[in-house]
N, C-alpha and C positions, 0 to 999 in steps of 0.2 A: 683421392680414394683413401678410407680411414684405415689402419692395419690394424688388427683389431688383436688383444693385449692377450697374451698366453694365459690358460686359467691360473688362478691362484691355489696354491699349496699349503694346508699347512706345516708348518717346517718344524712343529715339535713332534717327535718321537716316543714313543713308547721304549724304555729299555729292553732291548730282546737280552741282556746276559742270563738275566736271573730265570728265563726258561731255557735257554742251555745249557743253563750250571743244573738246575733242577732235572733236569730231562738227564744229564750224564751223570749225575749224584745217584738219585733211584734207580736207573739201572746198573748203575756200576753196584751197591750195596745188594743187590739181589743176586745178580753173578756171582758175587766173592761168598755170599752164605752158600754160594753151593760150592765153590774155591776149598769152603773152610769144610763142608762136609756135610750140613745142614739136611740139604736136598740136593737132587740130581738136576743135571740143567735141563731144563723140559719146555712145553710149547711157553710157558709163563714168558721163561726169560729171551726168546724166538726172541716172543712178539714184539715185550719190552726193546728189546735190540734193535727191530725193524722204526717199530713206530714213535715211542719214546724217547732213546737212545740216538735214534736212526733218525728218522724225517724231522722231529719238533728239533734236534741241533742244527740240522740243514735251514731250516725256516728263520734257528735265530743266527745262524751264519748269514744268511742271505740280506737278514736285515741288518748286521752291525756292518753288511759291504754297504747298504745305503746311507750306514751313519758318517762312515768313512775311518771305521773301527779296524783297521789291518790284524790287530791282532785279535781281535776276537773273532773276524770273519776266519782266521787261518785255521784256529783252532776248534770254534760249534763246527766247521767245516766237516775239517779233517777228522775228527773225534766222530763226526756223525757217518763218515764213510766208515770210520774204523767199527761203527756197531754194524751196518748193514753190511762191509767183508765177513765181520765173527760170525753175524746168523745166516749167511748164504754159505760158510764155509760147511756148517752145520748140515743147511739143507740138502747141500747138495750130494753128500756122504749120505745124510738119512735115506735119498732119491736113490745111493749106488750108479751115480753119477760119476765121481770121483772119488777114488779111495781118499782117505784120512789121511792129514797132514802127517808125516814123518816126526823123528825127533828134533832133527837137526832144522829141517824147515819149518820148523813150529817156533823153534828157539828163534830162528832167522826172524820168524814176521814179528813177534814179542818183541824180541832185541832188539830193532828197527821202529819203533813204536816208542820201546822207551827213549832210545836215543833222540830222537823229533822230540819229546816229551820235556827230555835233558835241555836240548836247547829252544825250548819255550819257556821252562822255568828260567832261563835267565831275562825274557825279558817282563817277566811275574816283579823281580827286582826291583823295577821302577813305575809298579804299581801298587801292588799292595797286600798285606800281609797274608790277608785269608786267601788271593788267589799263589801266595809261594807255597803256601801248604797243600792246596789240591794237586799244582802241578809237580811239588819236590813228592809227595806221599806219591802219584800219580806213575812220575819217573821210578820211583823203587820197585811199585806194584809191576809192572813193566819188567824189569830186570831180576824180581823173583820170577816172577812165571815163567821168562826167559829159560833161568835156571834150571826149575824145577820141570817144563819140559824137556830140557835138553837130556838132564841126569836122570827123568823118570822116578824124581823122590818124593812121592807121595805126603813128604813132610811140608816139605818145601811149597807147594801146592798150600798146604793148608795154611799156612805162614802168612803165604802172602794171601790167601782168602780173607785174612784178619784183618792184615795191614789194607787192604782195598775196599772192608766196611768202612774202615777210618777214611780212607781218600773220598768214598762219597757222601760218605756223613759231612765231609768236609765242604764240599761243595754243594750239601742241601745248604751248608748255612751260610759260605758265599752267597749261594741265590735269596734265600727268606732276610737274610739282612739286607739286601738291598731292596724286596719288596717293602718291607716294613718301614724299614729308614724314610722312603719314599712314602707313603700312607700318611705315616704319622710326622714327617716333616721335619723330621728332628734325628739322631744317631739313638737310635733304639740298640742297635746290635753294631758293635764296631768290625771295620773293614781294614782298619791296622794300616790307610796309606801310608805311603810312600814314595819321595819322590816327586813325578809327575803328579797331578791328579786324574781321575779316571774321567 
C-alpha cells in the first residue's frame, strides 16, 4: 500500500514587515497630529487603531511567526494589541463603561510600553539602521507621554505629538523601502544594515 506524499508548499513568502511597519507608521502619525494639537482624536483614529494599527499588525505578526521571524512576530504582535488596548480603552469610557484612565495609571501603561519598546530597540542593533530609528524615536515617544500624562503638561503632550510624527514617518520608510527595494531589485531606499542581515 502506497503512502501517499503530503501536498506540496510553496515555501516562498511574501514579506509581511513592510505592512506592519506601514500599518504602525500611519497610525501612529495621525494620533500624534492630534498629540501635537491638530485635531481631537475622533472615530478617524478609533478605527485606524482597531483595523490598521490593530488587525493588519496581528496578520503581519502572524505571518513573520510563519517565517520564523521572533522578533518581528513579538513586536507587529505586541504593537497591534497595543492599538486595539488604546481604542477599547477609549471606547469603553465613551460607552461610561469605565471611567478614564487616572494620571498615575495612564503614566503606568505608557511607561511600560516604552520600557518593552527600550528593550526591543536593542535588539533593532543588530539589524538595521531605519528599524533603530523607529524603535529608539518609538521608545521616547513612549516616555514623553509617560510624562506628560503623569504631570498633566499640556506641553509635554504636544512635544511628544511631534516627535511621534517623526517615529511614523519613520517607519512609513522602513516599510516603502523595503517594498521598493524589492519591486525594483536593487537598494532604491537604503535600510542602513547592520550586523546580521534581515
Amino acid at each position: 500500500m502506497a503512502v501517499s506524499e503530503p501536498p506540496k508548499t510553496d515555501s516562498i513568502l511574501a514579506n509581511p514587515a513592510p505592512l506592519g511597519l506601514m500599518a504602525f507608521g500611519i497610525t501612529t502619525v495621525l494620533l500624534n497630529l492630534s498629540n501635537a494639537g491638530f485635531f481631537p482624536v475622533d472615530s478617524i483614529i478609533l478605527a485606524m487603531g482597531i483595523f490598521y494599527g490593530g488587525l493588519a499588525q496581528l496578520v503581519a505578526g502572524a505571518f513573520e511567526f510563519r517565517k520564523g521571524n521572533t522578533f518581528g512576530m513579538t513586536a507587529f504582535l505586541s504593537y497591534g494589541f497595543f492599538w486595539l488596548s488604546f481604542a477599547f480603552m477609549i471606547l469603553l469610557h465613551a460607552l461610561n463603561l469605565v471611567s478614564a484612565p487616572g494620571a498615575t495609571s495612564a503614566a503606568a501603561y505608557l511607561f511600560m510600553w516604552g520600557l518593552f519598546t527600550l528593550l526591543m530597540f536593542v535588539g533593532t542593533l543588530r539589524l538595521n539602521g531605519a528599524l533603530m530609528v523607529v524603535f529608539g524615536t518609538l521608545a521616547l515617544l513612549f516616555f514623553l507621554l509617560a510624562a506628560g500624562a503623569y504631570s498633566g503638561n499640556s506641553t509635554v503632550n504636544q512635544v511628544a505629538g511631534y516627535e511621534g510624527v517623526i517615529c511614523g514617518l519613520s517607519a512609513m520608510y522602513a516599510s516603502i523601502a523595503q517594498v521598493l527595494n524589492e519591486v525594483y531589485k536593487r537598494q532604491l531606499l537604503p535600510l542602513f544594515p547592520v550586523g546580521q542581515k534581515n
